[in-house]
N, C-alpha and C positions, 0 to 999 in steps of 0.2 A: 548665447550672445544675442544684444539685441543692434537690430540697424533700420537705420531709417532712411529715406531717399527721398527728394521733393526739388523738383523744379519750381526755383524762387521767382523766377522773370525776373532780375536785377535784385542783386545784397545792398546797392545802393539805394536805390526806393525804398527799399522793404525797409531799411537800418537808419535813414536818416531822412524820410519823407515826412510829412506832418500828413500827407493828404489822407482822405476817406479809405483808400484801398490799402494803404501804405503803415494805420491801422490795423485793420483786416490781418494783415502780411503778419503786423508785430503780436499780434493775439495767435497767432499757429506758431511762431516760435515762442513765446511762452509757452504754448503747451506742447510743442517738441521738447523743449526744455527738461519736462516732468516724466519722461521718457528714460531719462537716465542711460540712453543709452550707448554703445561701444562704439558703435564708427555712424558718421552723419555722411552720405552723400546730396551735394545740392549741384544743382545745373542749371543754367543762364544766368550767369551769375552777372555779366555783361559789364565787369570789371577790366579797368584798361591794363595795358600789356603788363606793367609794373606790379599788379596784382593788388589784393585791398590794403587799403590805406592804413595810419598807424589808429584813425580815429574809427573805422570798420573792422578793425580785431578788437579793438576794446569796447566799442557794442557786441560783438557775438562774442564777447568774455563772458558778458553782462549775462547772456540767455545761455552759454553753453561753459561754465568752468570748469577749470581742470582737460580740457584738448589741446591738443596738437592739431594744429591746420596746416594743408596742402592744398595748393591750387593749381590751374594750369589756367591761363588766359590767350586772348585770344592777340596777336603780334603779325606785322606786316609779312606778308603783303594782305591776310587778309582783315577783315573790316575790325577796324576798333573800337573796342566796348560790346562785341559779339559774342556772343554763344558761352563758353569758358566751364568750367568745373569746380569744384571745392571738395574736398575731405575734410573732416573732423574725427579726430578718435582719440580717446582717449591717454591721457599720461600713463603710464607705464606700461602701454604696449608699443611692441617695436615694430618697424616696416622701414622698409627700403621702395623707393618710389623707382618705379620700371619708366622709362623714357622709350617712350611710344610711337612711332612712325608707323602707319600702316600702308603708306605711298597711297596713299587716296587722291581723287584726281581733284582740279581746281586748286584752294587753298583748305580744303578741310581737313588736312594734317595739320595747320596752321589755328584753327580754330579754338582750341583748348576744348577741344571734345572728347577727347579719352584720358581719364587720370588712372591709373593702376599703382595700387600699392602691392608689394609684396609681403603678408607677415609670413610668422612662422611656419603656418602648418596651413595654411590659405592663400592665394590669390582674393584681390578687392578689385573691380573694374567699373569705375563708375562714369557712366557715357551719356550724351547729349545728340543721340543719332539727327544726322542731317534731314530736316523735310525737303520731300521732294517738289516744293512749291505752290506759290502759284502759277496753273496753267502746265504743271508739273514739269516743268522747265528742268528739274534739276532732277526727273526722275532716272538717267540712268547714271548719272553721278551716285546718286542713296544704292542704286544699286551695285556697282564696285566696290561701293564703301560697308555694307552688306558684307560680301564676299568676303571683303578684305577684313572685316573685325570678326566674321565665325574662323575666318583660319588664326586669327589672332588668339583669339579667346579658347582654341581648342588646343595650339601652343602651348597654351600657360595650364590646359587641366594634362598634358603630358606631362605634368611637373608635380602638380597637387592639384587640391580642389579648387575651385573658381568662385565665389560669389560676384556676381553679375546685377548690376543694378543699374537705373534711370529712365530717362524718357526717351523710348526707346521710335517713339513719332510713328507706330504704326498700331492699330488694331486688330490682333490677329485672325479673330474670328469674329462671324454676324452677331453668337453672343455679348463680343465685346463696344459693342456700339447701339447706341440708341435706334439706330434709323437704318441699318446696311442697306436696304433695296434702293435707297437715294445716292447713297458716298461711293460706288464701286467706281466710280473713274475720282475720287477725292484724294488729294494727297493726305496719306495716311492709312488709304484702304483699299489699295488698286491690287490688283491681283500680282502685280512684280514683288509689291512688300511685304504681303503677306506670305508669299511664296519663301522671299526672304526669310523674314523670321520662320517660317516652320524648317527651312535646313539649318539654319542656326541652332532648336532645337536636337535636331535629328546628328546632331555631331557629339551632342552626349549631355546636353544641360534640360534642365524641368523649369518650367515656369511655377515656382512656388506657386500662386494662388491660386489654380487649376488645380494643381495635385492636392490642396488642402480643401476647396469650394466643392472641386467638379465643376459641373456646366453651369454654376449658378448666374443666372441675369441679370439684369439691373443697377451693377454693380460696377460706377467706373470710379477713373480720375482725372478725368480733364471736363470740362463744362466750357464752349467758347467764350471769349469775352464779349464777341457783338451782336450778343443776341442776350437781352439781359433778364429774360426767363427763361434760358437754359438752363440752370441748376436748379431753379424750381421746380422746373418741369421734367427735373433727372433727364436731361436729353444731351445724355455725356459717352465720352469715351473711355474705354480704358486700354491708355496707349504706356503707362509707367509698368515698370515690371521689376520683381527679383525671380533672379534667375540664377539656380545651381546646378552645380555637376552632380550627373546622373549617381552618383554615388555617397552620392550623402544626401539625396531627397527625402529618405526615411529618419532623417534628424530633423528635419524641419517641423518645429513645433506649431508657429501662426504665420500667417501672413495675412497681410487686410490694410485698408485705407482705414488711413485717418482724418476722422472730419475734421474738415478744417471750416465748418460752421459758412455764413452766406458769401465767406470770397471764393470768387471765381476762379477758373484756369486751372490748376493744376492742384490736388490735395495731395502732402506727403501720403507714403506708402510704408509698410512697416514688413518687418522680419525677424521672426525669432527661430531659432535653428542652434542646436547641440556643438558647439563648437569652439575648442580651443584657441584663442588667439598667439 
């Protein structure tokens, strides 16, 4: 099976902009498109409460035919047109969509940041972890919220396997960032987050591209957007991740980014892995 992951920053830009980046956006889903593949997770979709429009399903008809789409958006109290989620997978597989509360503090139950499908023989969890800010204001909120999606996510591999995917807004290790000795108080790289993610792992799932790479460097998926030779100058993160239960890590065939050629922010992430839907 193949799956792909990519935080869009808004399906409305990306689907009905004309502008220069909004291009950029419609040229990676053309070539997601040629990917053909079983389940699509995207995040920031930053679609209002009511979810995408009738004329934003039949643009991603257009690049994606033949899916089923699931969304989760982001609804009062917290901010509108924030954060939010999307699935895409294919017709003729089935799933039951799991209704997710993980009592996270503030509004980021509220957010539409964790979509979970249930198929047959799999768990799908595809997330939009909270950053911890600027001036990391909201750093011990990410951390509950932490806490609270590794018991979530260990829950559901008590049950079967998990694939675990998105942008997960931290870099685990100094290999995964361009610059570590500058970002160690940055949100995204403080030692609470990372701390995070490694007991995340440590509850039974692999970060695919580690287990396929090893310690290889250089090698991210995010590029900031206000520094406009960042991606020139590969001075990136890689904070996007697929992530599986420890028990099917020896099916995992690839994993690896996909270029998404000179836009910036965020480039989908890919996954191919032995497994029945």
């Amino acid at each position: 099976m193949t799956f792909i992951s990519w935080n869009i920053d808004s399906i409305n830009a990306a689907l009905t902009s004309s502008s220069d980046r909004a291009k950029l956006s419609q040229e990676v889903l053309k070539k997601l498109g040629g990917y053909n593949a079983d389940i699509i997770a995207i995040q920031e979709t930053k679609l209002p409460a009511e979810g995408p429009s009738d004329n934003h399903l039949e643009l991603l008809a257009g690049y994606f035919p033949g899916y089923k789409i699931e969304w989760l958006s982001s609804v009062p109290p917290a901010k509108k047109s924030y954060a939010g989620t999307m699935v895409l997978y294919k017709e003729g597989m089935t799933a039951r969509r799991e209704i997710v509360r993980l009592g996270a503090p503030d509004t980021m139950d509220d957010e539409g940041r964790l979509l979970v499908l249930d198929f047959d023989n799999f768990y799908f969890a595809n997330v939009y972890t909270p950053n911890s800010g600027d001036g990391l204001k909201r750093l011990s909120d990410r951390q509950k919220w932490d806490q609270l999606y590794a018991d979530y996510l260990s829950s559901l591999d008590g049950k079967k396997p998990v694939i675990a995917c998105g942008d997960f807004n931290v870099a685990h290790k100094e290999i995964d960032l361009a610059n570590p000795a500058s970002n160690h108080f940055s949100a995204g790289f403080t030692d609470e987050e990372r701390e995070g993610f490694t007991k995340l792992l440590a509850r039974g799932f692999t970060d695919s591209f580690r287990y396929v790479h090893g310690d290889v460097k250089d090698i991210y998926s995010w590029w900031g957007q206000r520094i406009k030779t960042s991606k020139i100058n590969n001075s990136g993160w890689r904070i996007d991740y697929f992530l599986v239960s420890d028990r099917i890590k020896e099916q995992i065939k690839k994993s690896e980014m996909i270029d998404s050629g000179p836009r910036q922010d965020h480039t989908p992430i890919l996954l191919e892995i032995d497994l029945a839907c």
